[in-house]
MIBABA-803491 format. One line per field, with one value per residue: residue in one letter; residue number from 1; x, y, z of N, C-alpha, C, O, CB in turn. Coordinates in steps of 0.05 Angstrom, whole numbers, m for minus. Glycine has a CB too. Example, Ala and Ser with C-alpha at 12.3 -4.5 7.8 and 13.67 -1.06 7.14 Angstrom:
residuo: [a,s]
num: [1,2]
n_px: [264,257]
n_py: [m114,m45]
n_pz: [156,142]
ca_px: [246,273]
ca_py: [m90,m21]
ca_pz: [156,143]
c_px: [264,258]
c_py: [m66,1]
c_pz: [156,157]
o_px: [285,268]
o_py: [m66,23]
o_pz: [169,161]
cb_px: [226,282]
cb_py: [m89,m12]
cb_pz: [181,114]
This chain:
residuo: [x,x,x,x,x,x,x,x,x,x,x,x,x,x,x,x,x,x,x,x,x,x,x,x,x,x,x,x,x,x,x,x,x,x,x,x,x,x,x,x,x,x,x,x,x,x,x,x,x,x,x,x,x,x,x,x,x,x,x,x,x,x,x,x,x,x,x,x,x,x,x,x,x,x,x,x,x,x,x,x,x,x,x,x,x,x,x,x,x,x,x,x,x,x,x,x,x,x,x,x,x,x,x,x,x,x,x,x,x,x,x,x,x,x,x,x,x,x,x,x,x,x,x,x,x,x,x,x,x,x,x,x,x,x,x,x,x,x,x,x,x,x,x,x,x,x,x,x,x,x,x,x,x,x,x,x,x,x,x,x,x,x,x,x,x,x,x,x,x,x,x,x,x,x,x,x,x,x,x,x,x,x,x,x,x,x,x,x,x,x,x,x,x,x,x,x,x,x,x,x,x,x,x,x,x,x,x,x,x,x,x,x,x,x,x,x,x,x,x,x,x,x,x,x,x]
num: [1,2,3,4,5,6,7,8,9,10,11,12,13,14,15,16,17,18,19,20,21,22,23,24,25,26,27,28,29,30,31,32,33,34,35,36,37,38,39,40,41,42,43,44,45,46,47,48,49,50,51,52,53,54,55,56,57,58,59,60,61,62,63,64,65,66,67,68,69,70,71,72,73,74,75,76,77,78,79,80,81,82,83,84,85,86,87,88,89,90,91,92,93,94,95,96,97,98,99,100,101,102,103,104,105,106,107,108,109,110,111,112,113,114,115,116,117,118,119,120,121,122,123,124,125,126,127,128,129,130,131,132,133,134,135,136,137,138,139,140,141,142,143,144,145,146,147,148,149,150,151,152,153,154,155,156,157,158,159,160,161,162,163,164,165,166,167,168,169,170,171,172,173,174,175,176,177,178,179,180,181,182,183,184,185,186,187,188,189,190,191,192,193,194,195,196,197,198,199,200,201,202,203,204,205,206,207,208,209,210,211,212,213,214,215,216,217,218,219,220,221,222,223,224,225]
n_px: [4283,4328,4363,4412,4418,4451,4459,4399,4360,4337,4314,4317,4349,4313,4258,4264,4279,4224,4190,4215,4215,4158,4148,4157,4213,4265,4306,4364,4375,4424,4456,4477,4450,4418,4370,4340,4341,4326,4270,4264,4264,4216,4178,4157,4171,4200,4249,4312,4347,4422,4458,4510,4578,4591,4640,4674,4711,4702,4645,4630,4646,4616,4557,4575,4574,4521,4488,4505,4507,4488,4465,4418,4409,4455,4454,4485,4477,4486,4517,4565,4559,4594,4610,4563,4547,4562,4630,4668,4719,4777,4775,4759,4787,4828,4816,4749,4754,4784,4736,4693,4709,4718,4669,4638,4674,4709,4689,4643,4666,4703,4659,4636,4672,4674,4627,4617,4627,4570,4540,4550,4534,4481,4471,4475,4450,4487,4473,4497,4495,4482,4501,4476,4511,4565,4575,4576,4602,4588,4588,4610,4607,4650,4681,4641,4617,4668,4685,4637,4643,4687,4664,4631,4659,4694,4648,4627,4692,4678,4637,4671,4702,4679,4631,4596,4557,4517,4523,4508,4506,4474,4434,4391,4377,4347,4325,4281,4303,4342,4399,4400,4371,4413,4455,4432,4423,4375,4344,4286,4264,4221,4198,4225,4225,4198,4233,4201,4178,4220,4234,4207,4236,4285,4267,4260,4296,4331,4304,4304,4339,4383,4446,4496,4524,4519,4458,4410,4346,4299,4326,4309,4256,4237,4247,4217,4171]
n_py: [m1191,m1151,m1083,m1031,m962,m904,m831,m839,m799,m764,m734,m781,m825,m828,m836,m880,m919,m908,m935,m991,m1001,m1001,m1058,m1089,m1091,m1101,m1044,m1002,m932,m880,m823,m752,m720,m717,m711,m709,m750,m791,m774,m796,m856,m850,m857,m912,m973,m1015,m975,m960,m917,m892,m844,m799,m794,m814,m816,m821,m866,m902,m890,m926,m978,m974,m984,m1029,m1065,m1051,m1079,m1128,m1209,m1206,m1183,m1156,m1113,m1064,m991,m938,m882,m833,m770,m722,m651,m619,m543,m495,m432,m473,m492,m469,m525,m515,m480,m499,m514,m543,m580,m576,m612,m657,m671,m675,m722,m755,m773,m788,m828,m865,m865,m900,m946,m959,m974,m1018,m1061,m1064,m1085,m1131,m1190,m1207,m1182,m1218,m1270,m1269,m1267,m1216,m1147,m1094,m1023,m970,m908,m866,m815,m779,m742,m762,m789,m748,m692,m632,m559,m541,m578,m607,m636,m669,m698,m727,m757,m787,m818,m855,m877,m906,m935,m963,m991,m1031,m1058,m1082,m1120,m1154,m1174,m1191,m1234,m1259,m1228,m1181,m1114,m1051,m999,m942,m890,m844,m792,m732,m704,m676,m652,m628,m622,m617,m565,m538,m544,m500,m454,m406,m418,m439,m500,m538,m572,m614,m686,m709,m758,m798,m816,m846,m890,m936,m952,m976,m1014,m1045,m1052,m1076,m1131,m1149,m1184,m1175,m1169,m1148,m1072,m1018,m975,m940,m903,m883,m929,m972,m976,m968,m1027,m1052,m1031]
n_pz: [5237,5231,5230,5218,5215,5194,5208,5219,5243,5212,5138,5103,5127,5167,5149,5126,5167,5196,5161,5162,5213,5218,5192,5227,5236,5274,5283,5293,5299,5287,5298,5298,5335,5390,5408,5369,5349,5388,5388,5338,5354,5392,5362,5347,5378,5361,5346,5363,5385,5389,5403,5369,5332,5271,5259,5296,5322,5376,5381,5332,5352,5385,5359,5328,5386,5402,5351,5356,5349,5293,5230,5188,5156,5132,5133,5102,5107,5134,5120,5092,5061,5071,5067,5073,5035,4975,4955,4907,4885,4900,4941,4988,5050,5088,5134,5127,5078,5101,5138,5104,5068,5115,5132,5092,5067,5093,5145,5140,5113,5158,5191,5166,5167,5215,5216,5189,5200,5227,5191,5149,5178,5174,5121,5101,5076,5055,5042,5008,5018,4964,4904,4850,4837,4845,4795,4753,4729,4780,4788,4835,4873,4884,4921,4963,4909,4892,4936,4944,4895,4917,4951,4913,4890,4924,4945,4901,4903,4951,4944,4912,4950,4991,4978,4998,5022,4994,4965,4956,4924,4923,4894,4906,4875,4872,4932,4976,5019,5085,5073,5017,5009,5041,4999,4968,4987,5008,4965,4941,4946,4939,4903,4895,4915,4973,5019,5035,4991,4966,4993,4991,4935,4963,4992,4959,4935,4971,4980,4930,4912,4868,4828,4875,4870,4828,4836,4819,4837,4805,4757,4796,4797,4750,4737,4771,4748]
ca_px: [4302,4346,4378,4426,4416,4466,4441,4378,4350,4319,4314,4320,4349,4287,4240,4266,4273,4197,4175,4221,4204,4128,4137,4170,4241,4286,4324,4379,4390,4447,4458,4494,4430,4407,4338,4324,4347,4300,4243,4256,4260,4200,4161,4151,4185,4224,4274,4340,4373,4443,4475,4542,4591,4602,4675,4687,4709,4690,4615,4626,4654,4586,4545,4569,4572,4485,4482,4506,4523,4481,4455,4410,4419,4468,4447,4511,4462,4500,4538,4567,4557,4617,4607,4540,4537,4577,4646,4702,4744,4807,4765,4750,4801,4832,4795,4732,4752,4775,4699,4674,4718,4716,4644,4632,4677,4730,4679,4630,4677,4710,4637,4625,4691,4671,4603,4622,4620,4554,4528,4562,4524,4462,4471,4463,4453,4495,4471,4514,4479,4504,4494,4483,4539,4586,4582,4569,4610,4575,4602,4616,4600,4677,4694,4625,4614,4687,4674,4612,4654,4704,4646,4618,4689,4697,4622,4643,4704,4673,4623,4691,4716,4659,4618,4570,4541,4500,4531,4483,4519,4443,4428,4360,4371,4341,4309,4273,4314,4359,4425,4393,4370,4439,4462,4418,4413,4344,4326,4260,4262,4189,4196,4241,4207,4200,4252,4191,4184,4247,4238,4202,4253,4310,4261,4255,4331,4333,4284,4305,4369,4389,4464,4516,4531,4509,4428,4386,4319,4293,4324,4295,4226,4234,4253,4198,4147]
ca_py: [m1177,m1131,m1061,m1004,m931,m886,m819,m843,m777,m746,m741,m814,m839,m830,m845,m916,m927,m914,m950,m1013,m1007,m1005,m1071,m1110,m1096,m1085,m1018,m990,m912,m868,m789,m730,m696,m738,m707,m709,m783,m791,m765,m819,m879,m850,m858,m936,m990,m1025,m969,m953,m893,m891,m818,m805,m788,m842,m814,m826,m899,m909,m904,m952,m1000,m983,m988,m1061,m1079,m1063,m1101,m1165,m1233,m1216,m1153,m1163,m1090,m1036,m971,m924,m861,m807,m757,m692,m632,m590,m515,m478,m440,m496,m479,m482,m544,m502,m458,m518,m513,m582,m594,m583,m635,m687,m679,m692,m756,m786,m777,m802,m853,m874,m883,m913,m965,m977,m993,m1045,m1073,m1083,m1103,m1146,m1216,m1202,m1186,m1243,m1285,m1264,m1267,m1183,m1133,m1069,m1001,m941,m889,m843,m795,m770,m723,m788,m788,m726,m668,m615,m544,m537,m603,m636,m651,m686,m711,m743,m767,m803,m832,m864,m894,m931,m954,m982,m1010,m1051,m1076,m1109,m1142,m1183,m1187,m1208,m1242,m1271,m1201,m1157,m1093,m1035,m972,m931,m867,m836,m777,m708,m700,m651,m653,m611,m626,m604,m541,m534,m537,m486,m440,m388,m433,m457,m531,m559,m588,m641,m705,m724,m770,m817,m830,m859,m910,m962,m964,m983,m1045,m1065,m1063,m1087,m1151,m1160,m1200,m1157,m1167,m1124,m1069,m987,m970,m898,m907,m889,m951,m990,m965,m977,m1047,m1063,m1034]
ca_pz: [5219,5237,5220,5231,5188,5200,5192,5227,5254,5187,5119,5076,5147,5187,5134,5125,5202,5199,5148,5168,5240,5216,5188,5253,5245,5301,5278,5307,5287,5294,5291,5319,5354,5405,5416,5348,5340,5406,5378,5319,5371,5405,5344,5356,5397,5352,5337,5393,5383,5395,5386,5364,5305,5264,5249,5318,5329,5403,5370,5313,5362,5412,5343,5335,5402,5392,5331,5369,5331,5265,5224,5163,5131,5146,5111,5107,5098,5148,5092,5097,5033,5072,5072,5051,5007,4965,4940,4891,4897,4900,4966,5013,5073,5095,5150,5114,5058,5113,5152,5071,5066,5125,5134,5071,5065,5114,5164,5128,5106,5178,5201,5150,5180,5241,5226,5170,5214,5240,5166,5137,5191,5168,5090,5098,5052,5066,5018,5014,4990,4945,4894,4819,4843,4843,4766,4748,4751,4781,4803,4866,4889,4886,4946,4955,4890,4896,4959,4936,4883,4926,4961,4902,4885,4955,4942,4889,4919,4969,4931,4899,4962,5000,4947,5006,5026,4976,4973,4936,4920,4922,4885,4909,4871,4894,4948,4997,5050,5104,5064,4994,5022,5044,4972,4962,5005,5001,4945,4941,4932,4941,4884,4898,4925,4994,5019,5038,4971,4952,5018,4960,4918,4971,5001,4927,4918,4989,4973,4907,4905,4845,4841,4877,4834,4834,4832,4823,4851,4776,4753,4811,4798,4723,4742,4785,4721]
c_px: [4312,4364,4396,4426,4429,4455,4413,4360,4332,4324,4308,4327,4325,4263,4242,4261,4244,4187,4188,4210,4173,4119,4144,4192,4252,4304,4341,4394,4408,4452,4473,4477,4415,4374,4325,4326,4324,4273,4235,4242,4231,4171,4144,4181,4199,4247,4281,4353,4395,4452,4504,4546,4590,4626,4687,4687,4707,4656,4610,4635,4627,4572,4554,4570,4532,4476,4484,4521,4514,4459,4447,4415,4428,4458,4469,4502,4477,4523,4544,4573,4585,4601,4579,4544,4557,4604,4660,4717,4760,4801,4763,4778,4804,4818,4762,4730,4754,4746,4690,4681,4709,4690,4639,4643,4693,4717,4656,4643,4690,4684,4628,4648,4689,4642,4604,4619,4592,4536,4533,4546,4492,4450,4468,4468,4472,4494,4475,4502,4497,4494,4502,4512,4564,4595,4582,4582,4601,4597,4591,4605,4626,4674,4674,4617,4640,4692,4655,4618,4669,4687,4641,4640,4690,4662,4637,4661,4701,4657,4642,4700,4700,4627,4594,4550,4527,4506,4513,4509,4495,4451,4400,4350,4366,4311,4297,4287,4333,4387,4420,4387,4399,4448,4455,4403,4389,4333,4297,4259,4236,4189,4202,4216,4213,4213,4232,4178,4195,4244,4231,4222,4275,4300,4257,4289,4331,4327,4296,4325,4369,4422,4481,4521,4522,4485,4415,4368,4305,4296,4317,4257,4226,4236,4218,4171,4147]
c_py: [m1152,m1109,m1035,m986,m909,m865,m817,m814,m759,m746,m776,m834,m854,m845,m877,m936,m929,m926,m988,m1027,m1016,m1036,m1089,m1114,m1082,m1065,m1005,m958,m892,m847,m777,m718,m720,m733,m708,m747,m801,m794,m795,m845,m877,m864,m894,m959,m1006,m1013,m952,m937,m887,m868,m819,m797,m814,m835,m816,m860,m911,m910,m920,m973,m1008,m990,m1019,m1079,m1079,m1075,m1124,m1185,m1229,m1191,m1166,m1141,m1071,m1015,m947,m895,m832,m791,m729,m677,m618,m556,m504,m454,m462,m470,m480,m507,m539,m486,m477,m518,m539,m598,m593,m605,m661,m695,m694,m716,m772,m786,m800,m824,m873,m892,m904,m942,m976,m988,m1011,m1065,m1078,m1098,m1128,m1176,m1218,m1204,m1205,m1272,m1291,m1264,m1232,m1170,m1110,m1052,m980,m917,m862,m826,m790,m752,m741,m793,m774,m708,m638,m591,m539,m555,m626,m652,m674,m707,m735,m758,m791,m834,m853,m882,m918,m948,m977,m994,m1037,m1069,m1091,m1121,m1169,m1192,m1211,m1217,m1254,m1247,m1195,m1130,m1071,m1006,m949,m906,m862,m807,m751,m707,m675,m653,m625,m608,m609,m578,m533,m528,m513,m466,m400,m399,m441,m485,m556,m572,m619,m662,m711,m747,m807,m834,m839,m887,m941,m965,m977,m1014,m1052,m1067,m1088,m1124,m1164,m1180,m1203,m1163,m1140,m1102,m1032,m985,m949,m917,m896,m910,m973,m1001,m976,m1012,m1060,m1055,m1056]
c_pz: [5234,5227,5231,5204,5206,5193,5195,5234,5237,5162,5106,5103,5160,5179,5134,5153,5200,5189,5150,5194,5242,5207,5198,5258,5262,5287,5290,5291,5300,5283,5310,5336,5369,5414,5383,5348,5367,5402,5359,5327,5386,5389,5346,5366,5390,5343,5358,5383,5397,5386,5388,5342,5290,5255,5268,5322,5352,5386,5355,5328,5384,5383,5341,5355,5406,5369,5342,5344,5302,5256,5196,5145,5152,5120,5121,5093,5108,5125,5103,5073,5040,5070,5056,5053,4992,4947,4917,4907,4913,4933,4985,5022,5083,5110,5148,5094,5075,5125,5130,5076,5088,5127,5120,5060,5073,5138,5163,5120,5127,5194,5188,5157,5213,5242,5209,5177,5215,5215,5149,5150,5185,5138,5081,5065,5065,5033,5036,4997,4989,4922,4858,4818,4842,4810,4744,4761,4745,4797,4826,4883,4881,4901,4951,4938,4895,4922,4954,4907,4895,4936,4937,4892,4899,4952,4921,4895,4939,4961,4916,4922,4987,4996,4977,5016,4997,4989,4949,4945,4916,4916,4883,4892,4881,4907,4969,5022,5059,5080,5040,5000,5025,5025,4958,4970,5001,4981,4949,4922,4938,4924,4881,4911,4954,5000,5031,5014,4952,4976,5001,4940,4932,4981,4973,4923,4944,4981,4947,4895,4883,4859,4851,4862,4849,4819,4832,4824,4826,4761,4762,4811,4761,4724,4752,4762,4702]
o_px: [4298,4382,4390,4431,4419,4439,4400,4339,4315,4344,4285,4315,4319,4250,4225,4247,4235,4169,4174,4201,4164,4096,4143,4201,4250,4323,4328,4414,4407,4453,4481,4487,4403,4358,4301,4307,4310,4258,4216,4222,4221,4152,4119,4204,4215,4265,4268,4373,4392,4455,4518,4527,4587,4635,4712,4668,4711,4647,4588,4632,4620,4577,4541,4570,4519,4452,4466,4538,4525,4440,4461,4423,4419,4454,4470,4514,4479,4543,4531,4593,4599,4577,4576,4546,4575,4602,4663,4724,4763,4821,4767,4795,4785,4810,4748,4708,4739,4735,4682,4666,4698,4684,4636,4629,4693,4722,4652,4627,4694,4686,4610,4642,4700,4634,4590,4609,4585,4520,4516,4545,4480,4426,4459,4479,4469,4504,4467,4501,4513,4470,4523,4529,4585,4617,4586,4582,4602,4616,4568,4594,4624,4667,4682,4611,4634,4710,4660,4607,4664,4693,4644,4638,4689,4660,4653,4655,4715,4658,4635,4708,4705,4606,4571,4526,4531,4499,4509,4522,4503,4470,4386,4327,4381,4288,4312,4276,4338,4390,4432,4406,4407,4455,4469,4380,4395,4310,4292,4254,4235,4177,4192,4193,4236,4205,4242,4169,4188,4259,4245,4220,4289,4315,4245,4301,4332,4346,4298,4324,4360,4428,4480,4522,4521,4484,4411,4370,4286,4277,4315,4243,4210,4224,4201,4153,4131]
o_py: [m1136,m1117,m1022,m993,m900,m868,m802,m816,m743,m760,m785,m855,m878,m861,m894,m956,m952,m936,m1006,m1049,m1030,m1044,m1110,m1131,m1057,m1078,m988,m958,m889,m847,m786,m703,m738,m749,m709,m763,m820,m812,m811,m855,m898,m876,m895,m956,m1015,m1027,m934,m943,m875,m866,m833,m790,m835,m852,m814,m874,m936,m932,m931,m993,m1029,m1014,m1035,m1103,m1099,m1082,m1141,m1180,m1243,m1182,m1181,m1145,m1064,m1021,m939,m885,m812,m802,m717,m686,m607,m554,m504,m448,m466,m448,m503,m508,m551,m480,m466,m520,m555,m621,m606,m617,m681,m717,m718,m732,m794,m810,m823,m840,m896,m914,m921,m961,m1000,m1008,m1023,m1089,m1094,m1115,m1147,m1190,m1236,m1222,m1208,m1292,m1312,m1261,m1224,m1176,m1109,m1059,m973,m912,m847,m824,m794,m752,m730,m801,m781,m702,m625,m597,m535,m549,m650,m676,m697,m729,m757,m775,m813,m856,m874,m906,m942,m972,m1000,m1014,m1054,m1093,m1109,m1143,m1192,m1216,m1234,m1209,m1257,m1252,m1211,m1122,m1078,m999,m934,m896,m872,m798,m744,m709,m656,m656,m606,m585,m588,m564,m519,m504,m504,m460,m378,m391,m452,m489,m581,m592,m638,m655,m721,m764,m829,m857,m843,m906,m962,m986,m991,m1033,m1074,m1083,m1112,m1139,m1189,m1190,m1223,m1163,m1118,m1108,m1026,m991,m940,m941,m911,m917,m993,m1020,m993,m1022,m1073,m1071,m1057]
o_pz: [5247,5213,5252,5181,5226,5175,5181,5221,5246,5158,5106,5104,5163,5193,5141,5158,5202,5202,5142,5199,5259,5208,5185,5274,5265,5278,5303,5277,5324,5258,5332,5353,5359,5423,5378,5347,5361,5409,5361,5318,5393,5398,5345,5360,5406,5334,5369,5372,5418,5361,5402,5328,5303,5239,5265,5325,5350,5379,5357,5315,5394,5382,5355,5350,5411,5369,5339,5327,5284,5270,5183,5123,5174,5096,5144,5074,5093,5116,5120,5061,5022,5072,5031,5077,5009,4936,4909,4930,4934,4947,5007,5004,5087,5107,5164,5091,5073,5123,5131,5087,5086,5123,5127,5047,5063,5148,5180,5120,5125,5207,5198,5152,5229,5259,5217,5159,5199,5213,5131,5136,5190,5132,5059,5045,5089,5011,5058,4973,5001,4925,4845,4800,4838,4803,4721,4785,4724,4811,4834,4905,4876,4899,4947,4947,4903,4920,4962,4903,4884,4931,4941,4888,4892,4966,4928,4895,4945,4972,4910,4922,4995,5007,4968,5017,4979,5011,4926,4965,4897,4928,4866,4892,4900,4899,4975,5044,5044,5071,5039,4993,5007,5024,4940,4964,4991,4977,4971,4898,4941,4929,4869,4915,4958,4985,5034,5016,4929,4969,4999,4927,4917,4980,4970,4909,4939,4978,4945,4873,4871,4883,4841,4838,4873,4795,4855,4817,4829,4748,4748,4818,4753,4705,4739,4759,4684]
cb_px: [4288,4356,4362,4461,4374,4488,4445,4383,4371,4319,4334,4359,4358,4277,4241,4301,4283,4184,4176,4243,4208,4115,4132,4166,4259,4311,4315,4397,4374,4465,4430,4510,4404,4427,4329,4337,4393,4298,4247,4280,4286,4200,4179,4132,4172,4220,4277,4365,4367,4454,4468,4554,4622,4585,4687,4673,4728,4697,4601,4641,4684,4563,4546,4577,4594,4466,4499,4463,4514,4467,4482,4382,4391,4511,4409,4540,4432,4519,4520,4589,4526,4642,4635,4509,4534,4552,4655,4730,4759,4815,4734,4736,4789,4856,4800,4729,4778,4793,4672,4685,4749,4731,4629,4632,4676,4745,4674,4623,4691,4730,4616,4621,4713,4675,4573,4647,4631,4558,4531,4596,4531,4462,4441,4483,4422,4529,4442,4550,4438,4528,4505,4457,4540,4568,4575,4549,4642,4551,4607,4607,4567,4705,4697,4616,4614,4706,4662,4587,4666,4719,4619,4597,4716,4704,4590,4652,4715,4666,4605,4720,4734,4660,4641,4575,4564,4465,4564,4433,4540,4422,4441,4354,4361,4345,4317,4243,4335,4368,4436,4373,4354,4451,4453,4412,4442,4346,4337,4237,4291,4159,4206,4271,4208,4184,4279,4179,4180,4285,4212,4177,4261,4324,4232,4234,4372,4315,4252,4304,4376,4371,4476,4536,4501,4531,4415,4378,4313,4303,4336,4301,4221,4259,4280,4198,4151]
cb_py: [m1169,m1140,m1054,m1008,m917,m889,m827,m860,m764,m720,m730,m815,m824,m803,m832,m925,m900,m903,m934,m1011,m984,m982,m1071,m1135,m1097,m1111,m1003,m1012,m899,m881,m772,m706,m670,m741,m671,m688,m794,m771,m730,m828,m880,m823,m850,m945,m1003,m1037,m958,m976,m870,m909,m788,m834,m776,m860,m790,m811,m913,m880,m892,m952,m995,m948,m967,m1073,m1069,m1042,m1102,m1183,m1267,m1253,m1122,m1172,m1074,m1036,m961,m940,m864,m819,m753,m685,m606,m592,m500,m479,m412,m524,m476,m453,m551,m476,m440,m552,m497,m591,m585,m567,m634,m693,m649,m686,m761,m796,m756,m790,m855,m846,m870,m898,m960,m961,m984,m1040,m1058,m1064,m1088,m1138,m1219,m1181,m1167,m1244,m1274,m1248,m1290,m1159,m1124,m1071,m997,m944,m878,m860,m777,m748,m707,m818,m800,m724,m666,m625,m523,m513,m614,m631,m630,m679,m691,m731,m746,m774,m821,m849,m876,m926,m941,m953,m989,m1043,m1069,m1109,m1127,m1178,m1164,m1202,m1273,m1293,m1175,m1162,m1095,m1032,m974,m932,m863,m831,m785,m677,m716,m650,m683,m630,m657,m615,m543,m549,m553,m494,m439,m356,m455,m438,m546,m547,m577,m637,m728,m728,m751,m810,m829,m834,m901,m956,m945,m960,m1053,m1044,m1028,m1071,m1138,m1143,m1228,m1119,m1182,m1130,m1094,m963,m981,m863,m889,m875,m953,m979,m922,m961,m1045,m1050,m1010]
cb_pz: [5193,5244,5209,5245,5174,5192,5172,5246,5262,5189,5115,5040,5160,5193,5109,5115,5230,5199,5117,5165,5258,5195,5170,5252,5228,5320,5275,5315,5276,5293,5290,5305,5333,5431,5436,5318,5345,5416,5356,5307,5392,5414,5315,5330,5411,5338,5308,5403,5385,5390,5397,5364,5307,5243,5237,5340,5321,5434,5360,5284,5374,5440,5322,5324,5425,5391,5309,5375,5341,5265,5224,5161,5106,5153,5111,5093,5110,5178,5054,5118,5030,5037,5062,5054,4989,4938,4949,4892,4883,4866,4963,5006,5092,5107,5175,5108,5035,5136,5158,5033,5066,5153,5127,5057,5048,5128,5180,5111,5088,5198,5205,5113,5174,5271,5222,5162,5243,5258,5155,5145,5214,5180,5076,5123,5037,5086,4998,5005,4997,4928,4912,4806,4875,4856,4759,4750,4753,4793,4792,4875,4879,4895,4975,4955,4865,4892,4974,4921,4870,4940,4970,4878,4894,4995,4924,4878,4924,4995,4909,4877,4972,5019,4912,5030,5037,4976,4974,4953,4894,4950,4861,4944,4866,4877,4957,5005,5053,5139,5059,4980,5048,5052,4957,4956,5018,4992,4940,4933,4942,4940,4870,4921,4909,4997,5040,5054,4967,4953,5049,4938,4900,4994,5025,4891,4921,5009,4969,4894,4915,4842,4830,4877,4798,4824,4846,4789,4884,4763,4750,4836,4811,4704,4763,4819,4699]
């Protein structure tokens, strides 16, 4: 079995890389910091770190030239919040809103286009994960939030268009991570949960041939009770 997690390097990325790689799959992860994404690959021998943007399309074209003929799950985890502290809608600067978008969902959606053969070959799953902020509107989380929306839109739509994939539109909720911090900056957010335990709910969506469709990792977990 086989995988690519965008976003590989830390948080919800990394975590999955480890816990997939721990159980014999070939992984292929992908980040902007190459010693961190290093470090990931070092961790055990089934996962290749490739660094790179993924808004750059010379890397989504090296990203599926290492996938090859056939990819069982793409995970379209790599996101960008835009500016901390978080702003007003009306305050984000253009070239801050395009980083949001295309991060979030331009390029995300031209890598499922080129890997799209390859996952089709394989009966794949591809999950885009995404956010309570997608249906929920929160201040000062537009650009993101709407961003995250667009995504599960474009999730959807390819589940009609390419009804032989499994497409997951994933909501893990909040988590302890780098990005949340970000949101929140001097906050203290221990509270939140570790992004290694949301990693069970995505191999249960993963596993579950549940159809296409948009999932929180609360409803996955309620599922599996």
């Amino acid at each position: 079995m086989k995988a690519l997690i965008t976003g590989g390097s830390r948080g919800l990325g990394r975590a999955l890389a480890l816990e997939l790689a721990g159980r014999g799959w070939r992984v292929i992860v992908t980040g902007r910091n190459a010693d961190t994404l290093q470090a990931v690959a070092a961790t055990n021998s089934h996962i290749a770190a490739i660094a790179g943007t993924i808004r750059s399309e010379d890397h989504r074209v090296e990203l599926a030239a290492a996938v090859g003929e056939s990819l069982d799950l793409l995970v379209n985890n790599a996101s960008s919040l835009g500016p901390s502290p978080l702003l007003p809608i009306t305050d984000f600067d253009e070239d801050d809103l395009h980083t949001v978008f295309d991060t979030n969902v331009v390029s995300p959606l031209a890598l499922i286009g080129h890997l799209a053969p390859a996952l089709a070959r394989a009966g794949g799953v591809v999950v885009n994960v995404s956010s309570d902020a997608a249906v929920e509107a929160y201040e000062r989380w537009g650009p993101y939030g709407a961003s995250k929306a667009a995504l599960d839109h474009a999730s959807a739509i390819l589940a009609i268009e390419r009804p032989e994939l499994r497409t997951y539109a994933f909501d893990p909720g909040d988590m302890r991570t780098d990005m949340h911090q970000d949101a929140f900056p001097g906050e203290d957010i221990s509270d939140r949960p570790l992004p290694e335990t949301v990693v069970p709910s995505i191999l249960r969506l993963v596993e579950s041939g549940l159809p296409s469709g948009r999932y929180a990792a609360a409803q996955i977990e309620a599922l599996a009770a």
